[in-house]
N, C-alpha and C positions, 0 to 999 in steps of 0.2 A: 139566644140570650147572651148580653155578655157577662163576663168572669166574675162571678159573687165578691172578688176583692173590689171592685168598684162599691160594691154597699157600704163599706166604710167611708167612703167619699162624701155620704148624704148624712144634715144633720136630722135624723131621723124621730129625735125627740122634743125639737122643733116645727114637727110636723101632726097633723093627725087624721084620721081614718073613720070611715062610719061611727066606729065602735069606739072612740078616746083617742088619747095617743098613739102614734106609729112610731113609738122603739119597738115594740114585735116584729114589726114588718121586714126588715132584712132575715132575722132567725126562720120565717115561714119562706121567703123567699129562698132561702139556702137550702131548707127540706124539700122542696119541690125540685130544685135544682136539681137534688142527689137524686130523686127518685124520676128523674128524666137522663140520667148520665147513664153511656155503654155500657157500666160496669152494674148494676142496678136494672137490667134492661131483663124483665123475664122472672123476675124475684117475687113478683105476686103470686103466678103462675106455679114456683114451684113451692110456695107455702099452701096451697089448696092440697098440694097431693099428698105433705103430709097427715 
């Protein structure tokens, strides 16, 4: 994927999505990101053992 900074790039609320408009869609875009990033890798995993 490339770099979440390119989502500002798009007018997003100009745009729209099944559901209405897509100003959300960069914000879910960025949560997905994180929760695919090295640092996030394994975080599900250890909230179950708690």
């Amino acid at each position: 994927m490339r770099a979440p900074e390119e989502l500002n790039e798009v007018d997003w609320a100009a745009l729209e999505h099944a559901y209405g408009p897509a100003g959300d869609v960069p914000e879910m875009i960025r949560v997905r990101y994180a929760e695919e990033s090295p640092e996030t890798e394994g975080i599900e995993k250890l909230s179950w053992k708690c």
